[in-house]
C-alpha positions, 0 to 999 in steps of 0.5 A, a space after each residue: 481516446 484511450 480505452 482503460 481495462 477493469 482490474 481484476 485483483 482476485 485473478 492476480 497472485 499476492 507473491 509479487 506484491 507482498 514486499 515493499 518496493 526498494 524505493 519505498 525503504 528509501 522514503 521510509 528513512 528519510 521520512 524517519 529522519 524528518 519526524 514525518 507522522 503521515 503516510 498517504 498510499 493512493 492506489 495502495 493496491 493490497 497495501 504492501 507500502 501501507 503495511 510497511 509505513 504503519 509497522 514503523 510507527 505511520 498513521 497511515 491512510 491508503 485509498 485505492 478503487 479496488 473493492 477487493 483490493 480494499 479489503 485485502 488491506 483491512 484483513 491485513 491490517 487486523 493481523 
C-alpha cells in the first residue's frame, strides 16, 4: 500500500508557480478557437491556470483539497 504525504502549500514558494505552464497556451488557443466557454482546474493548486483561462474571457471553476491553496486563489481573483 502506498502511504500519501499531506501537502503543506504554506511552506512551498509562489515563484515556480505563478506562470502558466507552456502546454496550458497551447490549450488556451485551441479552446479559443473552438469557442469553448468553461474551463475546469481540478487541483488548481494556487491557481495559475485558473487565472490565465479567466483573464481571457473563461468561466472558470478551480477545485483543489487544499484549504491554503484555496484561499490563495480567491485572494488572487479579487485582484
Amino acid at each position: 500500500m502506498v502511504k500519501s504525504k499531506e501537502w503543506n502549500w504554506a511552506t512551498v514558494t509562489d515563484e515556480i508557480w505563478n506562470e502558466p505552464s507552456e502546454d496550458s497556451y497551447y490549450y488556451l488557443h485551441r479552446w479559443m478557437e473552438k469557442k469553448f466557454e468553461r474551463f475546469l482546474d481540478l487541483g488548481c493548486g494556487l491557481g495559475r491556470h485558473s487565472i490565465l483561462f479567466a483573464k481571457n474571457g473563461f468561466l472558470t471553476d478551480s477545485i483543489d483539497l487544499s484549504p491554503y491553496a484555496v484561499e490563495q486563489l480567491t485572494q488572487k481573483a479579487k485582484e
